[in-house]
Structures are given as C-alpha cells and as structure tokens.
N, C-alpha and C positions, 0 to 999 in steps of 0.2 A: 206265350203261345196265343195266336189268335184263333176265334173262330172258324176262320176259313182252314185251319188244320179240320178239324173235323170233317167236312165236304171230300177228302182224298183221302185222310188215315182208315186204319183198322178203327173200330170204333163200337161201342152200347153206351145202351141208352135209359134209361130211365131209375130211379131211385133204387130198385132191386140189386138189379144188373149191374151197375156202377158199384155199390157196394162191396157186391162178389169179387170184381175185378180188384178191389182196392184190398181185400183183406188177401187175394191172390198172391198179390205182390203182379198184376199184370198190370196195374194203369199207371200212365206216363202222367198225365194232369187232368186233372177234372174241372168240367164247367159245372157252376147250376145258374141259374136263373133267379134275378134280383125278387121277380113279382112271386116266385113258388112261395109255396106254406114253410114258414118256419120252421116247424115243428115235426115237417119230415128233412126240409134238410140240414136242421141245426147235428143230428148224429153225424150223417155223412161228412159236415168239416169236421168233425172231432176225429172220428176215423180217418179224413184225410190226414187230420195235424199227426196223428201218433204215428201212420206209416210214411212221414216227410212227402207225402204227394203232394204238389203244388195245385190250387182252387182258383180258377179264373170264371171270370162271373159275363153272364150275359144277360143285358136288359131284362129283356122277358121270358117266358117260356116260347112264345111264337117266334122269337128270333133264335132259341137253341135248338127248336125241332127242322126250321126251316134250314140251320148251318148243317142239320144231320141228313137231308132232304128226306123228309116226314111232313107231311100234312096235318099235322098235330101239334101241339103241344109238350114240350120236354124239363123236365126239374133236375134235370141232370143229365149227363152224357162223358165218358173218358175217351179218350185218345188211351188205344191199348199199346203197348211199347213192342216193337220190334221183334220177331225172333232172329238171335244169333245163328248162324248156319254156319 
C-alpha cells in the first residue's frame, strides 16, 4: 500500500488513534514516519507485528501528514478497513 491510499481511504491519525484502531481489529496497514521518536513508535510495530497488520513507512513526518492532508506533522496514520454491508 502506498501513500496515496491515505489521501481517499477512511483513515486516523496520530500515535493514540492508530493504536486504538490496531488493537480494534479496525486497521488495514499502518504508516509511521522514518524521522518520528523511536521510542513512541517502537510499541506501535510491536502491536502492529502481534495483530499481523502490515507497517509501511514514510520518509518523514511532513510527508505522512501531507498524504493525510493535514498541515502538520504525522508518526503515524492507519488506512481503516472497510465495512461489510
């Protein structure tokens, strides 16, 4: 998954939010940002790896808020999956 999913999906944003969605069982794959603090998002892979959600990484935090259009800064962000209807 690229980037540019973010820009049209369902989508959150930030270290919290991402979290939630991931223990939810709602997120499809998560980005974080290569330049974020390690040490906020070294849990979040691990919580990634244990619920099999896939981690795709973007340069920086200004190019994961920019894919969210946010004028800020982002350490993270999930593409939320679909509901079945």
């Amino acid at each position: 998954m690229t980037l540019d999913a973010l820009k049209s999906a369902s989508r959150v944003m930030g270290i919290k939010q991402v979290s939630k969605a991931v223990k939810r069982g709602d997120a499809e794959c998560v980005f974080v940002a290569d330049d974020a603090d390690e040490r906020v998002i070294k849990p979040l892979q691990i919580l990634c790896r244990e619920q099999d959600v896939p981690v795709e990484h973007a340069a920086t935090m200004a190019d994961l808020g920019n894919a969210c259009g946010i004028e800020v800064g982002a350490a993270a962000a999930a593409v939320l999956k679909q509901p079945i209807c």
